[in-house]
N, C-alpha and C positions, 0 to 999 in steps of 0.2 A: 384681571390679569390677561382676560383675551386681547386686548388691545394690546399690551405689552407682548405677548407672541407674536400678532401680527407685526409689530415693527421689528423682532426679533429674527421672525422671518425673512422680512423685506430686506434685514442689514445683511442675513446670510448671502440672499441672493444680489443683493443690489451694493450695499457696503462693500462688500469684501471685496468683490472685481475692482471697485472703485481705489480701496485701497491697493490692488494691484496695481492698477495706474498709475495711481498716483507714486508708488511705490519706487516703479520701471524712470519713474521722472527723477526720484528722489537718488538712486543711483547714478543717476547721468550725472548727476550736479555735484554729487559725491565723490567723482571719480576725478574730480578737477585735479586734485592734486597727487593724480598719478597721470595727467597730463602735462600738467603744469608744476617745475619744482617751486618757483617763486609765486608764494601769495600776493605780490604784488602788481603780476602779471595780469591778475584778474580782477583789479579795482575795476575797470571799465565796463566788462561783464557786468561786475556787483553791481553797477552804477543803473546801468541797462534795464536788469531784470526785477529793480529797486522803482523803475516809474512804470515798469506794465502793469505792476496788480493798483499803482495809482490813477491810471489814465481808464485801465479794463472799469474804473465803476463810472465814470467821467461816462463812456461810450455805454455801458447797461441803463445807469441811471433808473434802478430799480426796477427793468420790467421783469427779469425774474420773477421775486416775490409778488410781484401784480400780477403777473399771469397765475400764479398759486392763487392769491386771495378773492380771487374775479372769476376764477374758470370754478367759482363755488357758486355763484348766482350768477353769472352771464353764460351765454353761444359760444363755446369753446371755439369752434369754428371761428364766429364774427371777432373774437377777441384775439385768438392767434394770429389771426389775418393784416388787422391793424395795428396790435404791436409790430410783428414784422418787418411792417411797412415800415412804421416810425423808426426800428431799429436800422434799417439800410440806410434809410436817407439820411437820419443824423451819423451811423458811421462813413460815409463818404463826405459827409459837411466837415466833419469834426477830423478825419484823416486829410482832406485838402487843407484846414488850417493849419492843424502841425507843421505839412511839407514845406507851408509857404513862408512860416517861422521855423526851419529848420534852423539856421544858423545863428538866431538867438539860444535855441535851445540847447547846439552843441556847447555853445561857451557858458551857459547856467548848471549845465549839466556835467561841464567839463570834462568833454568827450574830445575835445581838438587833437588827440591822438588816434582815436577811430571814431569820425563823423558819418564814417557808413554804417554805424550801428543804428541810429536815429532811422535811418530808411528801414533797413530790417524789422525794426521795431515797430514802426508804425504798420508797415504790414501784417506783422503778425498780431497785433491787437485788431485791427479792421477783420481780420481771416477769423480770430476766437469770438468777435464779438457777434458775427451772421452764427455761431453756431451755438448764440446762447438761448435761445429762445427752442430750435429744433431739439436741445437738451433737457430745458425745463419739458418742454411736450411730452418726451418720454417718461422724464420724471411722473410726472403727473396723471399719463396713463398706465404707471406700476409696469414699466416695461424696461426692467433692466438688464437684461441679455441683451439685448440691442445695444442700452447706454451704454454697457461695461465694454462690449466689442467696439463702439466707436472709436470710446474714451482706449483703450488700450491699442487699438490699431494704428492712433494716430502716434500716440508715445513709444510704440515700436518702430516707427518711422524716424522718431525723433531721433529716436536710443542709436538706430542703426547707419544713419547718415555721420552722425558725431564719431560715434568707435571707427566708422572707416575713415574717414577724412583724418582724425586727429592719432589712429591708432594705426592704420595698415598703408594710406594713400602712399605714405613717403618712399616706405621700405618698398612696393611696388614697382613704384615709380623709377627707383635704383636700380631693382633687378633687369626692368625692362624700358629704357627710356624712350622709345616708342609706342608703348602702351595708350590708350585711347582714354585712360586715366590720367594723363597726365595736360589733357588738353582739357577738363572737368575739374582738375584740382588748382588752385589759387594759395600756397603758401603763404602770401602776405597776409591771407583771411584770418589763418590763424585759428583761434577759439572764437574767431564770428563764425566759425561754422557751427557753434551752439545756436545759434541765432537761424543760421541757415535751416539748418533739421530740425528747428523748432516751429518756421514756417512752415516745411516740406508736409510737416505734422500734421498741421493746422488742417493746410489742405486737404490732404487725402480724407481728415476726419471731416472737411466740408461736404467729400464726395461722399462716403458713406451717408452722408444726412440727409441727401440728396431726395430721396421720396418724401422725407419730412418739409425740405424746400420747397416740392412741388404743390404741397397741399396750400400753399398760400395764395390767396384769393385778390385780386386786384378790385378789394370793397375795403374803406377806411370812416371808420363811422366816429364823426369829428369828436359827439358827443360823446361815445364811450373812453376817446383817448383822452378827455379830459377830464373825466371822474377817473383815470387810471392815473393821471399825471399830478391830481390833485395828493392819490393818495402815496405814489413813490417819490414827489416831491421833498419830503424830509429822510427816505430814504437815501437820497444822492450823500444828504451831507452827512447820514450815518454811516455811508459808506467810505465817504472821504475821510473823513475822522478817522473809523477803523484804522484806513490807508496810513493815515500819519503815524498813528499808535504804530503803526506793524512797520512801516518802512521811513520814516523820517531818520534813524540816528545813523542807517546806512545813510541817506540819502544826502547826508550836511558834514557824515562824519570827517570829510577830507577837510570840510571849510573850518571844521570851529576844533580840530585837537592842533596842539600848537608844535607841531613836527614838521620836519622837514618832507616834501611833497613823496620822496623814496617811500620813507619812512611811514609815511601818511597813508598811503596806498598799500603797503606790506599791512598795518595794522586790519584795515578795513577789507580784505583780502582774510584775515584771519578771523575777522568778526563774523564775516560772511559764513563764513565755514564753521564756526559754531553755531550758527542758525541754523546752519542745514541738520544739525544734530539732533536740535530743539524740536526743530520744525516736524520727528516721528510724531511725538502727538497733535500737533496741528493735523497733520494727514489722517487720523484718526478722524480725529474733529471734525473734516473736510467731508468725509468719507461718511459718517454720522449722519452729520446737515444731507447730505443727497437723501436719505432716507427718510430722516426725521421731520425736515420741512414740510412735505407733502401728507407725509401722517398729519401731523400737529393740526395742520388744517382743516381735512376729513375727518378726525375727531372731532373738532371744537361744540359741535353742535349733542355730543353725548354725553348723557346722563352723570357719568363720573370720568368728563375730560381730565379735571380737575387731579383725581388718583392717579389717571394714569400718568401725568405731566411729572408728574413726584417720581411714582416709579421709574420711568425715561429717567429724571435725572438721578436717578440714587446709581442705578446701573452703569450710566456714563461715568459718572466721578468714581467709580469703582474701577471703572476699564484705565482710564487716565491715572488713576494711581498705580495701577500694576505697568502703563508703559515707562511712567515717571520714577519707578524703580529699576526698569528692566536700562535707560538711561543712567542713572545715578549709578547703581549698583557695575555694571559692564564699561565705567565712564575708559576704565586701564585695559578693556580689550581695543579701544576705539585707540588708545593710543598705541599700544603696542602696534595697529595696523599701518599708522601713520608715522611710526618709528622706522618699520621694518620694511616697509612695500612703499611710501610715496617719499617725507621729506620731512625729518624730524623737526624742522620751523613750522612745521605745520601743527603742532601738537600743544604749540603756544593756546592759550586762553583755558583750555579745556572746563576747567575748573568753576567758568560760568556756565557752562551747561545747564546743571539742574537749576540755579535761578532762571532761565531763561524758561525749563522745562516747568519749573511752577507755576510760573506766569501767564506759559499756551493754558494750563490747567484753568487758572481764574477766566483765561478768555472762553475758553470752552464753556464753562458752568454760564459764562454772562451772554452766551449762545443761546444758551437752553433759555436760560430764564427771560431771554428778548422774546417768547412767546406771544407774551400778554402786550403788550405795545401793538406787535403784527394783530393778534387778533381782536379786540379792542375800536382798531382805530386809530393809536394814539400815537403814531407814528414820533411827531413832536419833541413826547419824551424819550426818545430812541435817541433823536440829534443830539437834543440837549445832554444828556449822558459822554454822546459821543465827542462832544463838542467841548464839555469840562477832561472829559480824558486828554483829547485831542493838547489843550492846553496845556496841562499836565506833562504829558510827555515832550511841549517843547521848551519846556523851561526847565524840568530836569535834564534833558540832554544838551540845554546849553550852558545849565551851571556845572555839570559832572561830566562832561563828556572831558574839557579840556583838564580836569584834576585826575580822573579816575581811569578814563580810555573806555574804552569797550565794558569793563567790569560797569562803567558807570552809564553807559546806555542800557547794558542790561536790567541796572536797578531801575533807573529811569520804566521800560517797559514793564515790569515785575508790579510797581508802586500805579502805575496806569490802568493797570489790564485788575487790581484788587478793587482799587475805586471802582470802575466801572461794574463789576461783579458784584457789589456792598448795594452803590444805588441801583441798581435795577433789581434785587434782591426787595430793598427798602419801598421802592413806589408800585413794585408788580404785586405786593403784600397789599398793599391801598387801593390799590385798583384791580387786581386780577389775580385774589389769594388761593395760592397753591399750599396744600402740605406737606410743603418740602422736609424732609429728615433733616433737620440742620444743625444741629446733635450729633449726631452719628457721621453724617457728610465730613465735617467738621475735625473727627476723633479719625476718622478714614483717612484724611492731609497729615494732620500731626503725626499720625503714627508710619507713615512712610517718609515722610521728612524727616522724623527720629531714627528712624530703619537703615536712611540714606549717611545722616551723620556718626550712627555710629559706628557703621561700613567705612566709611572716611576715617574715623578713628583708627579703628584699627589697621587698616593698610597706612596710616602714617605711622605707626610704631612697626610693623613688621615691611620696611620699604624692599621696593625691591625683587617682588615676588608675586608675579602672576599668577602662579598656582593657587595661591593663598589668596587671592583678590577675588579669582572666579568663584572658589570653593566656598566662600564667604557668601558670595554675593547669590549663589544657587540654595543656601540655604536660608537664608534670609527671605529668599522667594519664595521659599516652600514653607516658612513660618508664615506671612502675609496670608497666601495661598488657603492656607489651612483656617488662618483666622479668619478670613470672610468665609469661606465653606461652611463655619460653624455658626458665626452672627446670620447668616441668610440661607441657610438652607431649606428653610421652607418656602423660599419663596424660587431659591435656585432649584428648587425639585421642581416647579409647575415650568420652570423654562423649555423650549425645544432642545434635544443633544443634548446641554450638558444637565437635562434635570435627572439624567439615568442615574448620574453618579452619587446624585443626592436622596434619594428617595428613601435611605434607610436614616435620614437626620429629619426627617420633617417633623420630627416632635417638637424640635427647636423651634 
């Protein structure tokens, strides 16, 4: 159980800001449509922010996880130094191709209504992609007061340029049309100023990392980058995969539903926005991973890695079902927000939510259990997984997307992300058996899925009535709540903070 304090600690201090971060993001992007009343406004955006998490693995191409699994038998030093390197010159190689193919890529992309987002965008992937390496470093010397300050100083840059430009510049501007705001402000940019304070972001988080920059050494040792390249090699296309899985039925969804272009754009505008909803527990998830990868590592070599890998994940699919209730259950506060304060069109889809939110779930659990791959060696069966998902999700989005719309890319992702969590469950058994609770894990899904339907139930018989929807959904939480308290309280007594409350269950 000490192993599992220590990363229980590391998530207090290191997770939590991270979630803060990520959180301050997650609001910006939330607030679209009290920017914006027409979902359709923000196809482009969607479209945009739909190929940076696919190009950001293109530009890493797994030195990330190399710098974790290398900085355990190599010269932290010699290793940082020549990733580095390698990171910089492939991001100026790979940022000069895009620019010189910009204008294929506006029309694949179909951006010919803002082909200045392409330049934005490639900036800001080149600006995140110098600061992924000064991040792992911190990662990996357990130094998250630093990570969390960077990572949030930059996202309050982000946050703060977007609410002015999109919230205050105009009304300024009116009061005083002389103001020196008004030679800074560009109206036809629009919502590229998401784009813009996303750079601005970037940046200033480049400065912050700045001592971390300097520590890099002009020594590149050919030989180490290519035992590092041998092993993130099947990483790139686990990552591209992921990429497809996560963002392919955004990214095709104007091409292949059979609407008219209006139409087409308002839907994926709305689909968007149900992801962002989805998307609390991925930021969990997100937020996890910072912590959890550099553990996993620094364990592997202990006597009972093995228990602790089990407990991590009994824990995690515990936390993910209490957020995948706190979604479900609250799904009519979400709406009544976007009823009353943004744009009741906007309130369209809701309803796929929690399939979307069980899906983050299966991807998260196929998080945890992608251990044994990374530690192993066995990179390989990482692709391949990711590579039968990858397929998977492009053939359900392009049989379901044009019958079903959005409902049917969400299956689509729900049916992808279970596969992938089944096999890597199945071959990490045969190669790197964990004793995972899979029983219990199991009984732990079902029963907030039944929790969520019958929540559903009942607010479709008593319609109409928030009160009644909250009041339900608080108790329901406080029934779960209570039912894990009792299944794991002896194990939630030995935790940090919340073991105080359990201490008089531990006969359990």
């Amino acid at each position: 159980m000490s192993g599992i304090k220590k990363l229980a600690g590391q998530t207090l201090w290191y997770g939590l800001p991270t979630i803060a971060s990520r959180f301050l993001g997650y609001l910006m992007n939330m607030a679209l449509p009290f920017f914006i009343a027409l979902p359709e406004k923000t196809a482009d955006l969607v479209q945009v922010y739909t190929m940076i998490p696919f190009l950001n693995v293109l530009y890493a191409y797994g030195m990330e996880t190399a710098y974790f699994r290398f900085s355990q038998t190599h010269d932290k030093s010699k290793l940082y130094s020549t990733l580095s390197i390698s990171l910089i010159v492939s991001t100026i190689l790979f940022s000069l191709i895009l620019w010189l193919f910009q204008g294929s890529l506006v029309n694949v992309a179909d951006l010919n209504g803002h082909p200045n987002y392409l330049f934005w965008m490639i900036c800001i992937i080149a600006v995140d992609n110098l600061n992924t390496l000064p991040f792992a470093k911190l990662r990996q010397e357990n130094r998250p007061k630093m990570y969390a300050f960077a990572r949030i100083s930059g996202i309050i840059i982000n946050l703060s340029v977007v609410i002015f430009f999109l919230g205050f510049a105009t009304g300024m501007i009116q009061k005083n049309p002389d103001s020196f705001i008004k030679s800074i402000y560009y109206p036809d940019l629009g919502i590229g100023y998401y784009l813009v304070g996303n750079l601005l972001g970037s940046l200033f988080t480049l400065l912050i990392l700045s001592k971390e920059i300097r520590q890099i050494k002009l020594k590149f040792s050919i030989k180490l980058w290519k035992e590092v390249m041998r092993y993130s090699a099947p990483l790139i296309i686990v990552g591209l995969g992921g990429m497809i899985n996560d963002v392919l039925s955004r990214l095709i969804y104007r091409h292949v539903v059979d609407l008219p272009q209006q139409q087409a754009d308002h839907e994926l505008g709305i689909f968007a926005n149900i992801f962002r909803l989805a998307l609390l527990i991925t930021i969990m998830i997100q937020a996890f991973r910072m912590a959890a990868e550099p553990f996993f590592f620094n364990q592997s070599k202990s006597e009972n890695a093995q228990k602790t890998y089990a407990r991590v994940m009994k824990f995690f699919v515990i936390a993910c079902c209490f957020m995948f209730l706190f979604i479900g259950l609250f799904l009519d506060v979400f709406k009544w927000i976007f009823l009353t304060l943004a744009n009741p069109r906007w309130t369209e889809g809701l309803q796929v939510v929690p399939l979307l939110a069980l899906g983050n779930i299966f991807l998260g659990i196929y998080y945890n259990l992608s251990v044994w791959y990374k530690l192993t060696d066995k990179n390989k069966y990482g692709a391949i997984i990711t590579i039968v998902g990858a397929i998977i999700t492009i053939v359900l989005n392009m049989l379901l997307i044009p019958k079903l719309h959005y409902t049917g890319a969400a299956l689509a992702t729900f049916f992808c992300y279970f596969f992938m969590m089944i096999a890597s469950y199945k071959l990490g058994q045969k190669h790197y058996p964990v004793p995972y609770a899979v029983k219990k894990l199991t009984a732990y899904i079902v029963l907030v899925v039944l929790i969520y339907l019958t929540h559903l139930g009942l607010t479709t018989l008593i319609k109409d009535r928030l009160w009644f929807s909250i009041g339900a959904a608080i108790m329901f939480m406080y029934f779960f709540t209570r039912f894990v308290g009792k299944i794991e309280a002896k194990e939630l007594s030995k935790m940090p903070i919340v073991g105080r409350f359990y201490k008089g269950d531990r006969a359990g």
